[in-house]
C-alpha positions as CSV (number, residue, x, y, z in Angstrom):
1,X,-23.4,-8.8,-11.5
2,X,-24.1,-5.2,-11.6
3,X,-20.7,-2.5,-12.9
4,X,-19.4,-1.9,-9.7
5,X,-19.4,-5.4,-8.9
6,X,-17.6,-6.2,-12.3
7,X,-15.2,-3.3,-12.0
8,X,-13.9,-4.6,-8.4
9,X,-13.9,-8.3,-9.8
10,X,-11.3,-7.3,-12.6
11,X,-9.4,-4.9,-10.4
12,X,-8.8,-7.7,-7.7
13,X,-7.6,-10.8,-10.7
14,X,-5.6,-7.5,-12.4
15,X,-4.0,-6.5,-9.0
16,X,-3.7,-10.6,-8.5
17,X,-2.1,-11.4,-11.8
18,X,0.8,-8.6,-11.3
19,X,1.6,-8.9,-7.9
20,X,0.2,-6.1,-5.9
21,X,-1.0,-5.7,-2.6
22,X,-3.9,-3.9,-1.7
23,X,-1.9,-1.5,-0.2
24,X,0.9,-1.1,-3.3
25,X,-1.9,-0.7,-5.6
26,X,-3.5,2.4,-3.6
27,X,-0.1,3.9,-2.8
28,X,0.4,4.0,-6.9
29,X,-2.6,5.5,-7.1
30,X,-2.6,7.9,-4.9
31,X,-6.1,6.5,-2.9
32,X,-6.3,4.6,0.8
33,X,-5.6,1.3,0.6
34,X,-8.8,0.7,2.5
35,X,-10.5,2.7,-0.5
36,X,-9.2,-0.4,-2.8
37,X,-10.7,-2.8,-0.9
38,X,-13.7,-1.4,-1.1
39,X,-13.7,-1.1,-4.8
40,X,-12.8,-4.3,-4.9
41,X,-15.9,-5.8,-2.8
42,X,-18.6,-3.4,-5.4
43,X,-19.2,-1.2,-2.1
44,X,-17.9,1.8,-3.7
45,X,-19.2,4.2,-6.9
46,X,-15.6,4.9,-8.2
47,X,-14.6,8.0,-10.4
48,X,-13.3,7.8,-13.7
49,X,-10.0,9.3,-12.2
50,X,-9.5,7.0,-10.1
51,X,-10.0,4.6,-12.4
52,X,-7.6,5.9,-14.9
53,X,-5.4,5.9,-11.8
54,X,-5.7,2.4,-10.7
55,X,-5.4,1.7,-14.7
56,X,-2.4,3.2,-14.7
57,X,-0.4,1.3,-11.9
58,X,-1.7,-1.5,-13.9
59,X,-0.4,-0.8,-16.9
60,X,-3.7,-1.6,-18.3
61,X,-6.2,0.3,-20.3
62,X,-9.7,1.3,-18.8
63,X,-11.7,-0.9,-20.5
64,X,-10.2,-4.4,-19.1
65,X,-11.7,-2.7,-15.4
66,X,-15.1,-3.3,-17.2
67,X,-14.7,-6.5,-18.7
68,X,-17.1,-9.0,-18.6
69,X,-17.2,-11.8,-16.1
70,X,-19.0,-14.8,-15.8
71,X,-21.0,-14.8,-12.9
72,X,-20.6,-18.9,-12.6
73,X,-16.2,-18.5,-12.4
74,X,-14.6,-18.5,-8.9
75,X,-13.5,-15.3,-7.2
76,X,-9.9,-14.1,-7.9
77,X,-7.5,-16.0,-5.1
78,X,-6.2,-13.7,-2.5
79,X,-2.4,-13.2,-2.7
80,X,-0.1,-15.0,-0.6
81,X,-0.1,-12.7,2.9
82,X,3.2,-11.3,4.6
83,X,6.4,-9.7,2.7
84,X,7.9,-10.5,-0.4
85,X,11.6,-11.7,0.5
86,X,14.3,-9.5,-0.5
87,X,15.7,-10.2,-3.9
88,X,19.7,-9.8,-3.3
């Protein structure tokens, strides 16, 4: 697994684990949600400010984007599609 493939691995089970959309995650950010996908598949060669950015709306430090990852583990499960339901 080469860095940007291990960068968009942890990005996806970070964004997984708390919740986020795609879209929620870029709109903290400040990037296209279509960007985050991207990032996310290893298609794109991300900045460091953008990472610090994505870190940030993941209350996360930079260093858990490049954890390692065991090639043999199962991708990240998608989250649940459609809206959240109002919490009244």
């Amino acid at each position: 697994m080469n860095v940007r493939q291990t960068i968009g691995w942890n990005l996806r089970r970070l964004r997984v684990a708390k919740g986020l959309s795609q879209e929620r995650l870029a709109l903290g950010a400040d990037i296209d949600r279509s960007y985050v996908g991207r990032v996310e598949r290893g298609a794109e060669n991300v900045t460091v400010a953008t990472l610090e950015a994505l870190a940030d709306v993941l209350q996360v430090h930079v260093s858990a984007l490049f954890q390692e990852v065991d090639d043999s583990g199962t991708r990240p499960p998608p989250l649940r599609s459609g809206r959240k339901p109002k919490v009244t």
